[in-house]
Backbone as numpy.savetxt, mean C-alpha at the origin, in Angstrom:
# Nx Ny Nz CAx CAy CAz Cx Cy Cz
5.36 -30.41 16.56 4.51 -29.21 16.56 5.39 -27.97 16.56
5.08 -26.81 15.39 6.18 -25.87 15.48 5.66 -25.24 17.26
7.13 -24.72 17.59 7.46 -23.89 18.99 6.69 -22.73 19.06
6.33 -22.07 17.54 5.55 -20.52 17.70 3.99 -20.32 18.65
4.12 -19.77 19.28 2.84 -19.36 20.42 2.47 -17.92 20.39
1.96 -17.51 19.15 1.97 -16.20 19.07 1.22 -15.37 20.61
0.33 -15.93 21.13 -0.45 -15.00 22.00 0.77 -14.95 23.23
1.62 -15.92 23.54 2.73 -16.00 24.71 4.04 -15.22 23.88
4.45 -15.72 22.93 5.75 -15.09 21.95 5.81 -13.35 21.82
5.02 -12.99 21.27 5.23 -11.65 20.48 4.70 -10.91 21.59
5.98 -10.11 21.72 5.71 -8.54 22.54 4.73 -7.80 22.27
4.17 -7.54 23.37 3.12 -6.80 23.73 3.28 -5.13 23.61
2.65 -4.72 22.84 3.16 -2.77 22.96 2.27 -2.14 23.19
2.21 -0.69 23.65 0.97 -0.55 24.25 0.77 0.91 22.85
-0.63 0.55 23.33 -0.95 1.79 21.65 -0.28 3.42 22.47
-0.32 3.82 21.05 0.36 5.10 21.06 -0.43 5.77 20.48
-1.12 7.26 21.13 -2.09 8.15 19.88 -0.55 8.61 19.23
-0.87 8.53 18.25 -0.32 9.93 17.13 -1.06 11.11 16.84
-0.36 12.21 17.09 -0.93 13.45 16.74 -0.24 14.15 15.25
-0.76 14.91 14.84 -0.42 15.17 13.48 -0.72 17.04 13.90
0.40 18.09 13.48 -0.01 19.48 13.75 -1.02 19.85 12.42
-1.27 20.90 13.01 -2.29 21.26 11.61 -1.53 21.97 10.52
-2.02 21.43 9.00 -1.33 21.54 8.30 -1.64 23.11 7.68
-0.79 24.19 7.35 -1.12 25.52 6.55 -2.47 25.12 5.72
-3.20 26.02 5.57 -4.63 26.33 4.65 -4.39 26.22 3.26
-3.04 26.90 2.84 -2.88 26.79 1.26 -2.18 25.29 1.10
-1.53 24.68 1.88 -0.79 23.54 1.74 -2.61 22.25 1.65
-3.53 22.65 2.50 -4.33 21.81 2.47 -5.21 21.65 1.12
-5.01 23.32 0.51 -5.66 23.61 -0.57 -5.19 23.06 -1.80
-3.87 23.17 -1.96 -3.41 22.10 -3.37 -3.26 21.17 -3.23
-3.28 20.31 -1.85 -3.04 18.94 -1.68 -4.79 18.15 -1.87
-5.39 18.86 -1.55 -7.29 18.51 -1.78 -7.10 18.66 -3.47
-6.91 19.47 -4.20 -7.10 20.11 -5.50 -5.78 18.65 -6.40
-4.75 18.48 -5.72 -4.25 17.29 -6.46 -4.67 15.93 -6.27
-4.90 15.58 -5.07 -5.97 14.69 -4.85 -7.47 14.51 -5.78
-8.28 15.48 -6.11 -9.66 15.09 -6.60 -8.74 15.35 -8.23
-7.84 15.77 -8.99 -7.02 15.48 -10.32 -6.56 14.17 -10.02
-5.92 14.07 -9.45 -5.20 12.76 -9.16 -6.18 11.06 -9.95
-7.32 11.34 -8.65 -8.10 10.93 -8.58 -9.12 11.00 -9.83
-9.08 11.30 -10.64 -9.89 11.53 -12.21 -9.08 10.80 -13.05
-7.30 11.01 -13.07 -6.61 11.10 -13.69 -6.43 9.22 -13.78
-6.29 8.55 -12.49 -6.25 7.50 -12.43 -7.52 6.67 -12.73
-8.55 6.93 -12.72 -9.63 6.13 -12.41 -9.98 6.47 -14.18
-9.56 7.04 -15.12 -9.65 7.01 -16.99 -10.93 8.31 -16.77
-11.20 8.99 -15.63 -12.21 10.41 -16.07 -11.75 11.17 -17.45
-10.15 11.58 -16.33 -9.01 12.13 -17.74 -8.28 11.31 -18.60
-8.45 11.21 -19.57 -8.06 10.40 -20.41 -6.26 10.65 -20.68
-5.45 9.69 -21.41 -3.59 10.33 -21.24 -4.40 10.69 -22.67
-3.55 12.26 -22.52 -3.16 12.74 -23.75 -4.11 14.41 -23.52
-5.22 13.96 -22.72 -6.23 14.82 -22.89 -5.66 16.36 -22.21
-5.83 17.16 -22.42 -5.51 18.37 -22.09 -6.30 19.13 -20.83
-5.70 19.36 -19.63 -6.02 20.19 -18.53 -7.10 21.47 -19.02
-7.74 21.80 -17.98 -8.44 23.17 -18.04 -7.45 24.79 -18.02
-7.58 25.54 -18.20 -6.38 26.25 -18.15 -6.71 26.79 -16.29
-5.30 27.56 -16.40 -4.95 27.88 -14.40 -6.31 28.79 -14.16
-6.33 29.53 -15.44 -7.37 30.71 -14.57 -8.73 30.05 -14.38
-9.32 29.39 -15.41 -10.47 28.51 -15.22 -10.49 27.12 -14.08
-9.48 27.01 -14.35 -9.27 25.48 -12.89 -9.73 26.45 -11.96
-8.13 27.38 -11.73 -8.21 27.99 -10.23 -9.90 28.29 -9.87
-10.54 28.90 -10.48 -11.66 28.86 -10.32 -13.01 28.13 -10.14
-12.42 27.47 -11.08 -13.67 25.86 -10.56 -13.21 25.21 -9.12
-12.09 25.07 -8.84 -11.71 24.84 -7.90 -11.68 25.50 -6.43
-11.83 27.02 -6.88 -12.33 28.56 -5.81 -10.80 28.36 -4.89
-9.70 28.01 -5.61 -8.93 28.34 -5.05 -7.83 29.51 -5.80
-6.54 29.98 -5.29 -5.77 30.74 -5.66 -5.27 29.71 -6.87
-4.49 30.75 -8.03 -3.66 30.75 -9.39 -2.36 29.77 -8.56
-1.45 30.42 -7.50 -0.96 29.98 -6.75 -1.09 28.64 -6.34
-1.99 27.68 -5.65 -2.62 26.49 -4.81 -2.60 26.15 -6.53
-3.19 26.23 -7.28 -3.46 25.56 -8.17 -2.27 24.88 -9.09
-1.29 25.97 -9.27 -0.19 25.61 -9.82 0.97 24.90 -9.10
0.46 24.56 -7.56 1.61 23.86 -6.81 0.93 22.54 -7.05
-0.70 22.51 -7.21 -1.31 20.97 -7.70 -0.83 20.49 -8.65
-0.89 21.21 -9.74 0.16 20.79 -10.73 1.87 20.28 -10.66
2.24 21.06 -9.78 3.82 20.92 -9.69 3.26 18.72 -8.84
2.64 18.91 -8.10 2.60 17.65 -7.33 2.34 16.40 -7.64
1.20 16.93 -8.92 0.98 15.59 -9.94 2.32 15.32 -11.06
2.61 16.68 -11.45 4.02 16.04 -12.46 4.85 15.72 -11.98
5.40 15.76 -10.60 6.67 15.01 -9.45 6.13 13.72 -9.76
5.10 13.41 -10.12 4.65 11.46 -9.43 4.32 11.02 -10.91
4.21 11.95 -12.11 4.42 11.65 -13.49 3.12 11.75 -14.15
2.07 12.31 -13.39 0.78 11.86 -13.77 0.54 13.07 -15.14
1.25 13.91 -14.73 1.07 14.91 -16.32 2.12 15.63 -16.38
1.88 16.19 -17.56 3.33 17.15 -17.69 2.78 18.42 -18.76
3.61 19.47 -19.20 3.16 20.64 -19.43 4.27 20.52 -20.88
3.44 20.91 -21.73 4.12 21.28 -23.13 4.10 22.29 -23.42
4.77 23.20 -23.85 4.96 24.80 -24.86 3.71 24.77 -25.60
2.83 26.28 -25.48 1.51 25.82 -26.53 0.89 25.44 -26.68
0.71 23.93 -25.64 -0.43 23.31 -25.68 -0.73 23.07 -24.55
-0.37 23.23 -23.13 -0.97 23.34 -21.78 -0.13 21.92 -21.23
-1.11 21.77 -20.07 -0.98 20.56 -18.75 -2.00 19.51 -19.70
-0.90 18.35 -19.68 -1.42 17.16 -20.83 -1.15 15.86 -19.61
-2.29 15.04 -19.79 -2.46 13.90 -18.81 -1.93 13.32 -19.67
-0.34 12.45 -18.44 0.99 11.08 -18.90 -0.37 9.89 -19.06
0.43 9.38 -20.12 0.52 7.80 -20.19 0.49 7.01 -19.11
-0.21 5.94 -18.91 -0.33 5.18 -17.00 1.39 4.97 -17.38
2.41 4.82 -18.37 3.72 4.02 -18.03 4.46 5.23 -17.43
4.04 6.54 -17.59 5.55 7.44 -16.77 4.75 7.32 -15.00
3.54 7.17 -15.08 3.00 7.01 -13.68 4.07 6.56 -12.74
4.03 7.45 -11.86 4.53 6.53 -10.79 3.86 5.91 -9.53
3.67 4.48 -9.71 2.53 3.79 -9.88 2.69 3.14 -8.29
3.93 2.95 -7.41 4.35 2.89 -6.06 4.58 3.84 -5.33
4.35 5.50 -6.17 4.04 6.26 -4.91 2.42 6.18 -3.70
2.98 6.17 -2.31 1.60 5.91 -1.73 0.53 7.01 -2.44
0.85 8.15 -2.55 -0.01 8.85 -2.60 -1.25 8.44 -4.18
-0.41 8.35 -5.07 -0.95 8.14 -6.49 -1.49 6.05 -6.20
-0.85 5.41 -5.37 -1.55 4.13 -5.14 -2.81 4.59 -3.86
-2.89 5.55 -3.59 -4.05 5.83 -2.89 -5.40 6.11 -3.28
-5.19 6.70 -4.33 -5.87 7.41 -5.69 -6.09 6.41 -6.48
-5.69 5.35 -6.85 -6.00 4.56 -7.21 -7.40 3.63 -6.23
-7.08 2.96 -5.10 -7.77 2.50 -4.14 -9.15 3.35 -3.94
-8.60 4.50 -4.01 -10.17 5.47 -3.94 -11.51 5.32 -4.50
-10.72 4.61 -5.71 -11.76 4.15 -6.80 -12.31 2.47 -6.42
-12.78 2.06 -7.91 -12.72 0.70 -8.40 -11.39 0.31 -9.18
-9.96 -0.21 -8.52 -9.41 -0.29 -9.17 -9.54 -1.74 -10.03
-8.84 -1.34 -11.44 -9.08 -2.60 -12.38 -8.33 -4.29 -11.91
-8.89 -5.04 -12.35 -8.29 -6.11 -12.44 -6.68 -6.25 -12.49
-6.61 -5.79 -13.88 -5.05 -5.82 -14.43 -4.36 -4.98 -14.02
-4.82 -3.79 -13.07 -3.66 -3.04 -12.30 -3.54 -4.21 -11.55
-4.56 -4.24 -10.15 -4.21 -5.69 -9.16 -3.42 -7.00 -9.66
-3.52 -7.46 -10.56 -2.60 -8.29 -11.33 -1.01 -7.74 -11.06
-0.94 -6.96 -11.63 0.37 -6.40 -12.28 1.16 -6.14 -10.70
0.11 -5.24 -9.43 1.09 -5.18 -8.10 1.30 -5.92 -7.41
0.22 -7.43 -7.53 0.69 -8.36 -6.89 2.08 -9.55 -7.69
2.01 -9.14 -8.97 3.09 -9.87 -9.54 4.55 -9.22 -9.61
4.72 -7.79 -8.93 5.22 -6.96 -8.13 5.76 -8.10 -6.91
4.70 -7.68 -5.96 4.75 -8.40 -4.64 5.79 -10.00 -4.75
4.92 -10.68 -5.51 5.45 -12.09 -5.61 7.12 -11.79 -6.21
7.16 -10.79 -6.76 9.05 -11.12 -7.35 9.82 -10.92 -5.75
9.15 -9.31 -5.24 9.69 -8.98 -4.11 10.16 -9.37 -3.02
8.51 -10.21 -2.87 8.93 -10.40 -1.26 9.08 -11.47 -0.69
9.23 -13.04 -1.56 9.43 -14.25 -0.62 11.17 -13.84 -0.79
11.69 -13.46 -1.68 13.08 -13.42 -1.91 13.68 -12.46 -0.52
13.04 -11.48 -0.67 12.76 -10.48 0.62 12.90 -11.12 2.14
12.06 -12.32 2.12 12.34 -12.96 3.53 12.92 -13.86 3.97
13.42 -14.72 1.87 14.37 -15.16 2.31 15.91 -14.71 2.49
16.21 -13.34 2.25 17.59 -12.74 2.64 17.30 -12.11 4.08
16.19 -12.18 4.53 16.07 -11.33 5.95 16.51 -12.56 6.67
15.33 -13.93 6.65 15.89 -15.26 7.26 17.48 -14.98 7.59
18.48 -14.83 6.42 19.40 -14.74 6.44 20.09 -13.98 7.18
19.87 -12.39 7.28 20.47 -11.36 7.26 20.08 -10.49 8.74
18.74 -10.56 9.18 17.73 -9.74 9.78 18.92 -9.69 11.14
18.62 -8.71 12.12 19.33 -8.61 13.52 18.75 -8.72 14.37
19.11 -8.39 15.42 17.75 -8.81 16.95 17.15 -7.22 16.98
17.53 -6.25 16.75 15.93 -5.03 16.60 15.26 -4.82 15.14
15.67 -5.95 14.23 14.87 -6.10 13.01 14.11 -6.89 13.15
14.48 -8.17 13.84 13.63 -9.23 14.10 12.60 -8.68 15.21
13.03 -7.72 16.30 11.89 -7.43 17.30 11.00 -6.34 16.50
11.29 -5.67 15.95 10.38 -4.88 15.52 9.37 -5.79 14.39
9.91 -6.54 14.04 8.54 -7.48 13.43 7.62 -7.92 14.31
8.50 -8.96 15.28 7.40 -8.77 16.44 6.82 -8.08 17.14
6.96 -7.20 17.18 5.94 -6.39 17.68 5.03 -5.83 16.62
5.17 -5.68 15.34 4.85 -5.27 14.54 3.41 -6.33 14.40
3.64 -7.61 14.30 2.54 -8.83 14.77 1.76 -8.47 15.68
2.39 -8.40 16.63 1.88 -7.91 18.02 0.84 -6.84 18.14
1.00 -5.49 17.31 0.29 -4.89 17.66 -1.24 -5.46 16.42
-1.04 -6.50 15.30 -1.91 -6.59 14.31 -2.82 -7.88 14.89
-2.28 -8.60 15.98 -3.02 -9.48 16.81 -3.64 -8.91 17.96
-3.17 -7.88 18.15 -4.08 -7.06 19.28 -5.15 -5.97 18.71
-4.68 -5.44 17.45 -5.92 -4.78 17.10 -6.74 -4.98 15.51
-5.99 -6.61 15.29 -6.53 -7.13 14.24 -6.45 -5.71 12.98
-7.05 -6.67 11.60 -6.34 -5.91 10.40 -7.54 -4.86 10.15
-8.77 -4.85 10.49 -9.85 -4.32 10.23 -9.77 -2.97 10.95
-8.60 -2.40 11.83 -8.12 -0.72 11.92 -7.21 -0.56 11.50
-7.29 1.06 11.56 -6.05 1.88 11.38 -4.71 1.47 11.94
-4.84 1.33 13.44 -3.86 0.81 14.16 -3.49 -0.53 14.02
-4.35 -1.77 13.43 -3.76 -2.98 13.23 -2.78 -2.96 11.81
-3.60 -2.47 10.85 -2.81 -1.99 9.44 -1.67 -1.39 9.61
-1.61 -0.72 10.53 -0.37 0.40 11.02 0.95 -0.53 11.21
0.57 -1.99 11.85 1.48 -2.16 12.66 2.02 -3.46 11.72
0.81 -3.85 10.91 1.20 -4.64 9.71 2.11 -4.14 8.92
2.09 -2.90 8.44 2.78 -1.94 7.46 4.82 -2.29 8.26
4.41 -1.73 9.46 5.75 -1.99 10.64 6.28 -3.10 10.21
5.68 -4.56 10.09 5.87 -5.66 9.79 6.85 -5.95 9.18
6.29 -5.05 8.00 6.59 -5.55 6.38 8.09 -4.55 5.85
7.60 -3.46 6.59 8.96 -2.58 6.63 10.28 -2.98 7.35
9.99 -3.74 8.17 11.26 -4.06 8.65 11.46 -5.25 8.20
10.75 -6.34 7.62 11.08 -7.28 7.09 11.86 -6.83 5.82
11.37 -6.38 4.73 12.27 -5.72 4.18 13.70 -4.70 4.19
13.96 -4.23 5.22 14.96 -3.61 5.54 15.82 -4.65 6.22
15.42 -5.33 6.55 15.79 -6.83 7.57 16.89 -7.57 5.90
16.19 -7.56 5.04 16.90 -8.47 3.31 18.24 -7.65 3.18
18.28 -6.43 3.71 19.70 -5.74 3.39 20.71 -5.46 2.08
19.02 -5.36 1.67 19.67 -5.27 0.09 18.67 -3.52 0.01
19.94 -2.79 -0.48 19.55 -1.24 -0.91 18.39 -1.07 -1.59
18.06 -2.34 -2.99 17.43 -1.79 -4.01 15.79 -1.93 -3.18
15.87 -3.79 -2.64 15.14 -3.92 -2.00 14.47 -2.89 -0.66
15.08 -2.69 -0.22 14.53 -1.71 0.72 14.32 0.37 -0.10
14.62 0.39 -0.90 14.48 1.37 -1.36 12.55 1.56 -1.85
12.37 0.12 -2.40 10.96 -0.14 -2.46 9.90 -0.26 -1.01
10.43 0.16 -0.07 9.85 -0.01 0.81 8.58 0.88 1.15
8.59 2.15 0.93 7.60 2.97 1.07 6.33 2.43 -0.25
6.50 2.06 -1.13 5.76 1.41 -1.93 5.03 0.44 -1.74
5.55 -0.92 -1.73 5.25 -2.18 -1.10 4.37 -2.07 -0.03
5.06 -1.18 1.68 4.32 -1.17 2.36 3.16 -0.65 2.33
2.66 0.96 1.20 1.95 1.36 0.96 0.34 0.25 0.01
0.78 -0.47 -0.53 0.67 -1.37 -1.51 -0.50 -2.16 -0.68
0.39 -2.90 0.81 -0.13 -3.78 1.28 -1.00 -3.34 2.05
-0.60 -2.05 2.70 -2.13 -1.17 3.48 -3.92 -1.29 2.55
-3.27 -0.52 1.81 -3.90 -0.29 1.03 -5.01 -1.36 0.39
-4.29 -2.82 0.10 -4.75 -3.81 -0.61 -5.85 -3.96 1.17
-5.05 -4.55 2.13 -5.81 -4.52 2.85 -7.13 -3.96 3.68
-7.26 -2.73 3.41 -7.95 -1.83 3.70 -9.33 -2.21 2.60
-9.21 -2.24 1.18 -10.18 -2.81 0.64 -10.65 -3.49 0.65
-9.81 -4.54 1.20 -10.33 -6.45 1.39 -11.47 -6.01 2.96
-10.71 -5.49 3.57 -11.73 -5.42 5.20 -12.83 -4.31 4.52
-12.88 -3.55 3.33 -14.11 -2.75 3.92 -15.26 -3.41 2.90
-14.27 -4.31 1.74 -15.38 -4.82 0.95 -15.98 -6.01 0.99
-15.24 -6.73 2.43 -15.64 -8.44 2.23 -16.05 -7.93 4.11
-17.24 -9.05 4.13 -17.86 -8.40 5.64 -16.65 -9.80 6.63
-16.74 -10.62 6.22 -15.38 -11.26 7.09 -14.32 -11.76 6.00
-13.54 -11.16 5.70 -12.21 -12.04 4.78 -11.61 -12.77 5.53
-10.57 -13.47 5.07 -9.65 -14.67 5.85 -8.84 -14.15 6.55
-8.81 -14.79 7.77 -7.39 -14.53 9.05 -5.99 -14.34 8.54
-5.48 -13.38 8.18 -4.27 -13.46 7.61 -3.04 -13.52 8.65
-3.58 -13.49 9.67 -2.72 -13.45 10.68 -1.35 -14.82 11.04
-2.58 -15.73 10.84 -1.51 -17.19 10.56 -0.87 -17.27 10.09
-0.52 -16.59 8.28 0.46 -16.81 7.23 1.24 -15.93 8.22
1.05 -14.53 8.15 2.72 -13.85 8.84 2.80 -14.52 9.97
2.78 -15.07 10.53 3.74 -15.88 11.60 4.45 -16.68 11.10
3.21 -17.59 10.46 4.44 -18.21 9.72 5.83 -18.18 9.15
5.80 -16.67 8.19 7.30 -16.24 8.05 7.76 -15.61 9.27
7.01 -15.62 9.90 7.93 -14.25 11.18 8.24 -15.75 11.74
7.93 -16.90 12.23 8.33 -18.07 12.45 9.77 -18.36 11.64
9.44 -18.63 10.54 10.94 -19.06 9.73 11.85 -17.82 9.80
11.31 -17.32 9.90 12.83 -15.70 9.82 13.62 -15.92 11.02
12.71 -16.11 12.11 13.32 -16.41 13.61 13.74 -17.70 13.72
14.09 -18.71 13.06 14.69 -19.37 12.62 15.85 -19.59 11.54
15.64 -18.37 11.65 16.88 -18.22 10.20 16.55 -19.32 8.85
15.08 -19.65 8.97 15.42 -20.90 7.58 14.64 -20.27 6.52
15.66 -20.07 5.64 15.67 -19.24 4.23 14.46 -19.52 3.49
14.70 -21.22 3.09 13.33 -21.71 2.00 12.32 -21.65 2.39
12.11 -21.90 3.79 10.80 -21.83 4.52 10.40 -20.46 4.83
10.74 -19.60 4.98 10.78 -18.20 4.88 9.90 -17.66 3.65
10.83 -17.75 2.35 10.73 -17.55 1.03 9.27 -18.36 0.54
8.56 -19.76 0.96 7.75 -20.28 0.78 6.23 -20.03 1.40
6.48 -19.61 2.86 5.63 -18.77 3.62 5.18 -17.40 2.96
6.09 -16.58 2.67 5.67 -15.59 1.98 5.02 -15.46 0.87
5.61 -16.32 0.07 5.10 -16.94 -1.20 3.45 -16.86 -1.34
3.01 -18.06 -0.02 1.69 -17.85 0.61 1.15 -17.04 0.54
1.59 -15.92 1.50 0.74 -14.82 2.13 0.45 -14.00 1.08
1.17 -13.47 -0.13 1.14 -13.13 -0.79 0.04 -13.60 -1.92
0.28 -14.94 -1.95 -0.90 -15.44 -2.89 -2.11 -15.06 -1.79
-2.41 -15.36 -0.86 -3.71 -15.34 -0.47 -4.06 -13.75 -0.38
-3.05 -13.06 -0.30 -3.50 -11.53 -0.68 -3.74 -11.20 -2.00
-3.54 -12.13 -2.84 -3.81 -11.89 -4.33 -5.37 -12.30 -4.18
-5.21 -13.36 -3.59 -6.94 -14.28 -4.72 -7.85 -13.21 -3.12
-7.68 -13.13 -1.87 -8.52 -12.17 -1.43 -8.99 -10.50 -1.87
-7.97 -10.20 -2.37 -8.41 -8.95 -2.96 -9.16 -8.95 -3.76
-8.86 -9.95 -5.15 -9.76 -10.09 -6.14 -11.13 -10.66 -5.94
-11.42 -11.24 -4.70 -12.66 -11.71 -4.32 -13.28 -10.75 -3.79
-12.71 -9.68 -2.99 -13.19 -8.38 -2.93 -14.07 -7.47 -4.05
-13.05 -7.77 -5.06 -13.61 -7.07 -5.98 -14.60 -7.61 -6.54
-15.17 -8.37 -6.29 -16.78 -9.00 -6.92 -17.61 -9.27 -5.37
-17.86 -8.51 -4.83 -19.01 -8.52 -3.65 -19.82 -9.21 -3.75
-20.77 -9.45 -4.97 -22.11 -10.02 -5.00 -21.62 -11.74 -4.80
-20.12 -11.94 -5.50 -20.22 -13.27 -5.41 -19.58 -13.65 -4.08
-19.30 -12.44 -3.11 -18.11 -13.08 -2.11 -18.86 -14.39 -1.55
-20.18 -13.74 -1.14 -20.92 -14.66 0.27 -21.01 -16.01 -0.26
-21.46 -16.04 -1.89 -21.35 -17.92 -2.16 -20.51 -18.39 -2.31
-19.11 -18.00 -2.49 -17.73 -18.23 -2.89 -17.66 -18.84 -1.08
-17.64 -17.85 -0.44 -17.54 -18.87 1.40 -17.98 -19.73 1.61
-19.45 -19.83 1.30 -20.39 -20.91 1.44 -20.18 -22.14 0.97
-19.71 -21.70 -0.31 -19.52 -23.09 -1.44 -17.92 -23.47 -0.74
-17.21 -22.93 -0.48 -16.22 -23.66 0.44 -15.95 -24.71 1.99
């Protein structure tokens, strides 16, 4: 019988509020104003190629300043979603210059109905990433990489995945598991990935009224990592990953979730 006892094993942490200061009025104003673009831009409202409203007419539909408006702009072309030509205005990118692992623009995505073949494409992402991911952490990870996973468990078994704070601590998880592989490129993807997996999760809990315990698979690797055993590591993840694939996509068809359980 494996040794893991998650409810005796994994450190206990005690919640923490986070406070956030209040953000400037104009900073809230182009960040709302790139958000609801954003949000058009991804979901095919704006079509690539199609041409922006001009500043003085946006700014105005929008009832904000020339100013706020043109820093919305500066915020969507940082993440690739459009860009500005001589003569012919603010022109909505192609989904390929997207940058498609920033949280913010994978948020904007989630906002919506996202498609099939995006979900395809980030979980076949995921699967290159991350069993390889746990199996160099197995390898590599230290004793405050390895504890911060646990606890990172810890706090997603104490406040389960269906909050803010359990997601929070999942995200913790996954971030240090990855930084744990000690590979640059790998962990450079980290704000992505982790964003990725919030995210995926957050839809699965608000669109399926009970989805599956995912809690078992990450032990499982948080099991083999704390064991240092590589394949078993790499194979666990493998898992979790698939079952975050075929749960999401069962998400995305509601009407059939409840007989899809049943019939199981």
């Amino acid at each position: 019988m494996p040794s893991w006892q998650p409810k005796a094993s994994i450190p206990r942490t005690e919640k923490k509020t986070r406070t956030r200061k209040p953000r400037p009025r104009s900073l809230r104003l182009h960040g709302t104003v790139a958000r609801t673009l954003g949000i058009r831009i991804v979901s095919g409202e704006l079509a690539p190629n199609e041409i922006l409203e001009g500043e003085i007419a946006a700014s105005e539909q929008f009832k904000v300043s020339r100013t706020a408006y043109r820093e919305a702009i500066r915020i969507l072309a940082a993440k690739g979603l459009v860009h500005s030509r001589p003569k012919i205005g603010t022109q909505v990118s192609p989904r390929r210059e997207w940058h498609l692992l920033d949280p913010d623009v994978l948020s904007w995505i989630f906002a919506g109905e996202p498609d099939d073949a995006l979900i395809e494409s980030l979980f076949e992402l995921r699967r290159i990433v991350e069993p390889d991911a746990a199996r160099l952490a197995a390898l590599r990870r230290t004793p405050e990489q390895l504890a911060r996973m646990q606890q990172g468990l810890a706090g997603v078994d104490r406040h389960g995945f269906d909050s803010e704070e359990g997601r929070c601590c999942d995200e913790a998880f996954h971030s240090a598991l990855l930084e744990a592989s000690g590979n640059d490129f790998i962990m450079s993807l980290t704000s992505g990935v982790a964003a990725a997996i919030e995210l995926t999760t957050a839809f699965k809990q608000h669109r399926l009224p009970a989805p599956h315990d995912a809690l078992p698979v990450h032990l499982a690797v948080l099991e083999a990592i704390e064991a240092q055993d590589a394949e078993r590591a790499h194979d666990a993840m493998a898992r979790l990953v698939e079952r975050g694939f075929q749960d999401t996509m069962e998400a995305r068809k509601p009407a059939n979730a409840a007989s899809q359980r049943i019939a199981r």
